[in-house]
Every structure is written in structure tokens, then in C-alpha cells.
N, C-alpha and C positions, 0 to 999 in steps of 0.2 A: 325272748321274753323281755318286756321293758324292767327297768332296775325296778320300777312302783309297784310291780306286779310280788316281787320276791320280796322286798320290805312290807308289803300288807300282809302276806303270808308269816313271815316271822315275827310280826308285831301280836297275832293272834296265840303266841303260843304262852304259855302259864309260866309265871315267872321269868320273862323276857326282859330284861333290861337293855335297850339299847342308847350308846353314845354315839351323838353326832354331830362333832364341834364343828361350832361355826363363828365365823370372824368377832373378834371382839371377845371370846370365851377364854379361862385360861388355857387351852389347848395349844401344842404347836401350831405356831399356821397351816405349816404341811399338811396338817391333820383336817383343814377344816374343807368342808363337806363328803367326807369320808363318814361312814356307818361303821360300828362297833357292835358284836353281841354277845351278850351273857347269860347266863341262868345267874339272875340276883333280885332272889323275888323280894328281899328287902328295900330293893330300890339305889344301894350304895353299888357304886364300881368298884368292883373286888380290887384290891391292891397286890394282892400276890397271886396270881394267876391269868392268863391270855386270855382274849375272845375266843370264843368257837367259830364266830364266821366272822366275817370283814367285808366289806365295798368298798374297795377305791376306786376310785374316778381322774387319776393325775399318776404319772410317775414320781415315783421318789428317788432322791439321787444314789440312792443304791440299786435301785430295779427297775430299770428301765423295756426289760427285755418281752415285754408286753404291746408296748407303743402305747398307753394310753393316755398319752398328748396329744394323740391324733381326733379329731370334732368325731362325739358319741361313742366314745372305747369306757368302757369300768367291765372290771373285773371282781365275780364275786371268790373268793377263798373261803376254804371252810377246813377245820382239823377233822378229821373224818380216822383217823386211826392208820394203821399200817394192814388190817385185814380190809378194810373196805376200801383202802388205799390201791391196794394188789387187784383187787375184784371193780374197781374203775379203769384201773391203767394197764393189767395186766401184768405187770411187775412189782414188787416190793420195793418198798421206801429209799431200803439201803442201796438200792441199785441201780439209781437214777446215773444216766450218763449224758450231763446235761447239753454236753455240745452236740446231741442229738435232737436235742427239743429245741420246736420252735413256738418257743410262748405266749406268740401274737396270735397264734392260729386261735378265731373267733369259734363259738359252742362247739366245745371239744374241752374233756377233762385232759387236765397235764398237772404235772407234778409245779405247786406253788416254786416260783423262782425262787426262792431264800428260806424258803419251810417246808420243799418237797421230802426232804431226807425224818423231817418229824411228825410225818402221815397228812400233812397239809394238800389239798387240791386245790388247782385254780380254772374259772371257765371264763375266759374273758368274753362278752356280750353273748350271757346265752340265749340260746334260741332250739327249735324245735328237737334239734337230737340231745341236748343235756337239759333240760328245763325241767322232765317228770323227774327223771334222777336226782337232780339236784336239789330237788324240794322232799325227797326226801332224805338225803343223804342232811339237809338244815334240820330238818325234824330227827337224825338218829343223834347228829350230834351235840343238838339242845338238852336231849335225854342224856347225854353221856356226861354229858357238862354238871344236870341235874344230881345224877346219880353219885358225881365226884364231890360237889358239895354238901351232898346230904349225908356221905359216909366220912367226910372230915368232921361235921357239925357234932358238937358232945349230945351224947342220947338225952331227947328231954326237951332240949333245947330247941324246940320249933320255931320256925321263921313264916309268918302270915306271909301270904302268897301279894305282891304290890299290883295293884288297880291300874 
């Protein structure tokens, strides 16, 4: 599935905030053309909590074990939980043995190289056996993401859904 195809999808969902630093933004440079997503229907990038999914498109100098320096590799990541974690990979979080995995392997879920252990998946360029999965597993954890800020927000306190 092309990366444009899974960003038009994610951009449709309610309360989507996505970041996507690009050159010249205060962003790390590393950062920039890399996607960012959040449930913040106000619009601000939450300051104390992660995205739910991620796109990169480059290795960073901790995670290389992807190859995605190699022309047309990104990699989508999503937190996806430790039960739907188990029920993609077939084992739980805790029990990754990573010098078993090989993280290059294209459309195939694998435990995120640096976040597997905290229910995180990665599919580097998916394609036709991860793509329905993974578009929904974007939409469980949009919802989960939702449902976390809206049980932290004080009762009453509603947040207009951003345009």
C-alpha cells in the first residue's frame, strides 16, 4: 500500500491531529518528513504523552534494523496494545527475542525495534498481506488513544472536535 494511501485514511478520523516536521520547522531535523498521530481534537500536540502511530521514512541512529535508507522503505508503527499485540505476532510483548527478528522483512507485522516490548508493531512498506489489518488496527488505536484522553479530561470539560 503506498504510504498516501494510509495518511488519507488517518487524516479522516475525528479528532486527528497529525505532525509533520518539515525542514525549517522547530522540529529535529531527523524528524523532518516523518508523520506523527494523535487524538487532539483541540488541535495542540499533547506535551505528555506519545503518538499512537508514526511514519518514518529514514533510519535514525538508533534504529537502523529496518534499512530504511535503502530508495522507497518507511515504516508505519502503531501502539496497538499487548492483547492485539499477541493476536498480530502471535506472542506477547514481554517475550520478544529480538535476535530472532528480522525487521527489514517488508508487509509483515514485527514487534517495533525500540517499542516492541510496550505493545508497539512495525510493518515496513506494507502491502497486500498487512494493509486491511493495519488500517484497522490505526483506527483501534486512534479509539484507545481517544478514550485515554477523554477519561483523563475533568468531567464537563469538553474539547470541540479541530476541523
Amino acid at each position: 500500500m503506498a504510504m498516501e494511501q494510509i495518511l488519507t485514511e488517518l487524516r479522516t478520523y475525528v479528532g486527528v491531529l497529525e505532525l509533520a516536521p518539515r525542514p525549517g520547522s522547530e522540529h529535529p531535523e531527523i524528524s523532518w518528513g516523518d508523520f506523527f498521530f494523535y487524538y487532539a481534537p483541540d488541535g495542540e500536540v499533547p506535551r505528555n504523552r506519545q503518538p499512537y502511530a508514526t511514519i518514518v521514512t529514514k533510519d535514525y541512529p538508533d534504529d537502523v534494523g529496518s534499512r530504511l535508507d535503502a530508495p522507497d522503505r518507511w515504516r508505519l508503527n502503531i501502539h496497538v496494545g499487548s492483547q492485539l499485540f499477541t493476536d498480530l505476532l502471535g506472542y506477547p510483548p514481554e517475550s520478544i527475542e529480538e535476535s530472532t527478528v528480522d525487521f527489514s522483512e517488508p508487509d509483515t507485522f514485527l514487534p517495533h525495534p525500540l517499542y516492541g516490548a510496550y505493545g508497539w508493531v512495525a510493518v515496513v512498506n506494507p502491502g497486500p498481506r498487512t494493509t486491511p489489518r493495519a488500517l484497522a488496527a490505526l483506527h483501534e488505536a486512534h479509539l484507545a488513544d481517544q478514550r485515554r484522553v477523554e477519561r483523563r479530561r475533568p468531567r464537563g470539560d469538553a474539547v470541540p472536535a479541530h476541523d
